[in-house]
N, CA, C and O of each residue as an XYZ file, in Angstrom:
296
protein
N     106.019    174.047    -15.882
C     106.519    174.829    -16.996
C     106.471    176.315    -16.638
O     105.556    176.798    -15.971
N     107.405    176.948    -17.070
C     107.571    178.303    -16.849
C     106.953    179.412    -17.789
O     107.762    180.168    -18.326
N     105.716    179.578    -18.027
C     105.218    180.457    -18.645
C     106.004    182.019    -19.219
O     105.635    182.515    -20.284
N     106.739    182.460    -18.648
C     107.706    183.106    -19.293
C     108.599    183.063    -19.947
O     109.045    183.949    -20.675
N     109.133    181.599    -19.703
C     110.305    181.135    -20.946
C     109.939    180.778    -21.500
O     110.596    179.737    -21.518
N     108.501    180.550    -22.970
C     107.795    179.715    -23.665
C     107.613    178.380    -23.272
O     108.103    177.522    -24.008
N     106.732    177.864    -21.801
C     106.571    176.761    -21.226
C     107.949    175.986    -21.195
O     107.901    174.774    -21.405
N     108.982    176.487    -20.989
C     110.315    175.500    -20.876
C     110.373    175.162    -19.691
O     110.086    176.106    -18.956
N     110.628    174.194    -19.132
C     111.193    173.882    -17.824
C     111.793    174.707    -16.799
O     112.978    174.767    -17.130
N     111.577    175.627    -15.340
C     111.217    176.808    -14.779
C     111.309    175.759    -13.306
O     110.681    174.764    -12.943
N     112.664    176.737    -12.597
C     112.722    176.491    -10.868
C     111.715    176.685    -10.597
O     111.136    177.741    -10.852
N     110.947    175.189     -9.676
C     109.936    175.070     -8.560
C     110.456    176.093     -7.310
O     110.041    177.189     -6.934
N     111.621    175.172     -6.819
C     111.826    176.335     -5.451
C     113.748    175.716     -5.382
O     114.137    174.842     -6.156
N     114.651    176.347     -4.381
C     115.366    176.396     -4.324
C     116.034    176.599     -2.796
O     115.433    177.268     -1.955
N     117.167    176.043     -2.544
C     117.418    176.237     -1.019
C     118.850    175.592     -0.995
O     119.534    174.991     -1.823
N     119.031    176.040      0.521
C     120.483    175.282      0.829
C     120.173    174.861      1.963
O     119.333    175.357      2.714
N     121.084    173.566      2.222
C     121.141    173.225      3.749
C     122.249    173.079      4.101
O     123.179    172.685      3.397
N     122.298    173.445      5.495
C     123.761    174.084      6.324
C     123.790    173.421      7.712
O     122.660    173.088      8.070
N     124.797    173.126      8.623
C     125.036    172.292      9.541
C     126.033    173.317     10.239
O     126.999    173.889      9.734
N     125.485    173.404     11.675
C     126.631    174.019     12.286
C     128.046    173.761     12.537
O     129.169    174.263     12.499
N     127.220    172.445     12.880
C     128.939    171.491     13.582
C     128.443    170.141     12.494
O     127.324    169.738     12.178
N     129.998    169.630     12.064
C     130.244    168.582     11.299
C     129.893    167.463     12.249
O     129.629    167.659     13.435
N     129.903    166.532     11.790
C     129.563    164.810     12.060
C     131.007    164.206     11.750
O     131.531    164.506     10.677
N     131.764    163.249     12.770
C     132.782    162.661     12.377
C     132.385    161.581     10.949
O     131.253    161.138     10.752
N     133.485    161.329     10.136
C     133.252    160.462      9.676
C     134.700    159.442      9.223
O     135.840    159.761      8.883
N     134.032    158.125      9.404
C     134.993    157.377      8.949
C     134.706    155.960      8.258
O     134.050    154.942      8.480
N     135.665    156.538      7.191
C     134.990    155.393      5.932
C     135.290    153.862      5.946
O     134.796    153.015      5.201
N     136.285    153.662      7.041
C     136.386    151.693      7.467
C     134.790    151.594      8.238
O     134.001    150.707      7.912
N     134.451    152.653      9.312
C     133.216    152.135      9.456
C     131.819    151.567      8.777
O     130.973    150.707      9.022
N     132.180    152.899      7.445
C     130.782    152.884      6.653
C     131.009    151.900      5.877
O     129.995    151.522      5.290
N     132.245    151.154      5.568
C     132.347    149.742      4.964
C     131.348    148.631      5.777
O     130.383    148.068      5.259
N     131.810    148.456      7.157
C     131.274    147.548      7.406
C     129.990    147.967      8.554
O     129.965    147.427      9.660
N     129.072    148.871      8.186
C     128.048    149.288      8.286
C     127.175    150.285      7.563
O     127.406    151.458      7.855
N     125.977    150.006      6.457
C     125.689    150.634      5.489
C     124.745    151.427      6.399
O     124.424    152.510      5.909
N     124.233    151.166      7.575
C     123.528    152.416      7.930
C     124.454    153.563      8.735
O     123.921    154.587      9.161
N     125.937    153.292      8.910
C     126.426    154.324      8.903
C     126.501    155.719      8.580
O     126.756    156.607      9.394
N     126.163    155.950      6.803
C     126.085    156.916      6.123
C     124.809    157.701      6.812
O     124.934    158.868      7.183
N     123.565    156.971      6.956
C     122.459    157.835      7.333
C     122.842    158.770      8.390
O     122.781    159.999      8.424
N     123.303    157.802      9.355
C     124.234    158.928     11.016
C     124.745    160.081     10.180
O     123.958    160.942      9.786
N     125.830    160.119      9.941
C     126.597    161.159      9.193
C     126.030    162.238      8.052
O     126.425    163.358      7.727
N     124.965    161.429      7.604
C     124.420    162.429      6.493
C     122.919    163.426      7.546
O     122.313    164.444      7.211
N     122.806    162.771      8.525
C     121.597    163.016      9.362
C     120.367    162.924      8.856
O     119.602    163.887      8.899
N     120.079    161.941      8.400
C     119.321    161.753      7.299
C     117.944    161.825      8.348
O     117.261    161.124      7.601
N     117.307    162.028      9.126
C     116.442    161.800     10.271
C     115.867    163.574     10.075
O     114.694    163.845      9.818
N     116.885    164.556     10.247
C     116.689    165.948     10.732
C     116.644    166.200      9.212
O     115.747    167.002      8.956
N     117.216    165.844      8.277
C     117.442    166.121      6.652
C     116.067    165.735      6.008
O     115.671    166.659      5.298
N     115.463    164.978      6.022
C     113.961    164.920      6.002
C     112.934    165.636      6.461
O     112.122    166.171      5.706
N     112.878    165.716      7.918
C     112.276    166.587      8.530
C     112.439    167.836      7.984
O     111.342    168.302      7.675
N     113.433    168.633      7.717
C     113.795    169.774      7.529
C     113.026    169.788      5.383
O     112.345    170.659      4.842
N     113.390    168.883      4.981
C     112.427    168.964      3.517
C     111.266    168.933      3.501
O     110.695    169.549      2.601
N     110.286    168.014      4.749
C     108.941    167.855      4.774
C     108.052    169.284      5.447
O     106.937    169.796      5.351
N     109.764    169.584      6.390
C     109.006    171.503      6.533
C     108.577    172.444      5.873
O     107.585    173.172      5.854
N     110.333    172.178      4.841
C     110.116    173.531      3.818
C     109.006    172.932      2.601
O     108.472    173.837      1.960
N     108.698    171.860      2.308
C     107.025    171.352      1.105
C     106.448    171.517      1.715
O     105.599    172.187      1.127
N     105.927    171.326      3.442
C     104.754    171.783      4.337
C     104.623    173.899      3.494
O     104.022    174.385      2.536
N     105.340    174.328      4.321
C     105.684    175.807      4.418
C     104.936    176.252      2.523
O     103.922    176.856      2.172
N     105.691    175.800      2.002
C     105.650    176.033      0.609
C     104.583    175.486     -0.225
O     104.445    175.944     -1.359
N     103.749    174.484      0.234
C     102.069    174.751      0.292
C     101.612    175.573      0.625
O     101.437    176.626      0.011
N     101.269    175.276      1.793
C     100.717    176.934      2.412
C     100.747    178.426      1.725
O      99.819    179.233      1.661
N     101.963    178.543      1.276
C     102.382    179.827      0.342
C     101.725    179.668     -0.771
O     101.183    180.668     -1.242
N     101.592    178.252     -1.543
C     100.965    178.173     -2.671
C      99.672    178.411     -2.402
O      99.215    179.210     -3.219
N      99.066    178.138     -1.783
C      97.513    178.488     -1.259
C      97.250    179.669     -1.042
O      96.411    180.160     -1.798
N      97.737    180.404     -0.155
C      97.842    181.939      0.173
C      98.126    183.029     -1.105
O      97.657    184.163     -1.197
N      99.137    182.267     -2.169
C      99.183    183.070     -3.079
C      98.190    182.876     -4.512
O      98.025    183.608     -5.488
N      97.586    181.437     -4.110
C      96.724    181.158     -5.377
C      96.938    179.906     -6.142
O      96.286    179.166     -6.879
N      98.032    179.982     -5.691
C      98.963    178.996     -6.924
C      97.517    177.684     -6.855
O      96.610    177.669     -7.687
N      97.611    176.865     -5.878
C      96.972    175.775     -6.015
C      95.435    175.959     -6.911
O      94.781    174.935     -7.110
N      95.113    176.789     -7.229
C      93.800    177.173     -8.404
C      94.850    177.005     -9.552
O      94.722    175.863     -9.993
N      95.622    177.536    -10.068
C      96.328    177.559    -11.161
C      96.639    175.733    -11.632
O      96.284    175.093    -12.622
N      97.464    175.340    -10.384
C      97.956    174.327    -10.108
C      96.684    172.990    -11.120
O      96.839    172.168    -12.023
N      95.853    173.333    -10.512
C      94.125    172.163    -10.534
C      93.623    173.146    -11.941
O      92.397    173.250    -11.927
N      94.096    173.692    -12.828
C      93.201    173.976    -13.871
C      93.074    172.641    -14.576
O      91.916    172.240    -14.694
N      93.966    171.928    -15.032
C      93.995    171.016    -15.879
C      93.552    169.550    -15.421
O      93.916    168.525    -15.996
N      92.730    169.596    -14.324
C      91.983    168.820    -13.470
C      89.761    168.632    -13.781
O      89.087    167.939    -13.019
């Protein structure tokens, strides 16, 4: 909750993800292969890259305090 908007619902964190070079894709394949989509979506580096930025963004919460705030109601 966002303490400045009268506890209303308040962005955690925010981001974009960007790809240099595209991934072919073609949709007769991903018919008759459902792990197709993962290839194409890069779902391998697309994880990794989320478990960085929640790694990263702990850390910040710690450094800035947050995690005391976080554990009051503990």
């Amino acid at each position: 909750m966002d303490e400045t908007k009268n506890n209303k619902r308040g962005v955690y964190a925010e981001g974009f993800i960007t790809l240099s070079e595209g991934v072919p894709y073609n949709e007769e394949h991903l018919k008759s292969n459902p792990d197709y989509l993962s290839e194409v979506l890069n779902m391998n580096e697309l994880m990794e890259s989320i478990s960085y930025m929640l790694d990263a963004l702990r850390k910040k919460e710690v450094e800035m305090g947050y995690d005391k705030i976080w554990s009051i109601g503990e």
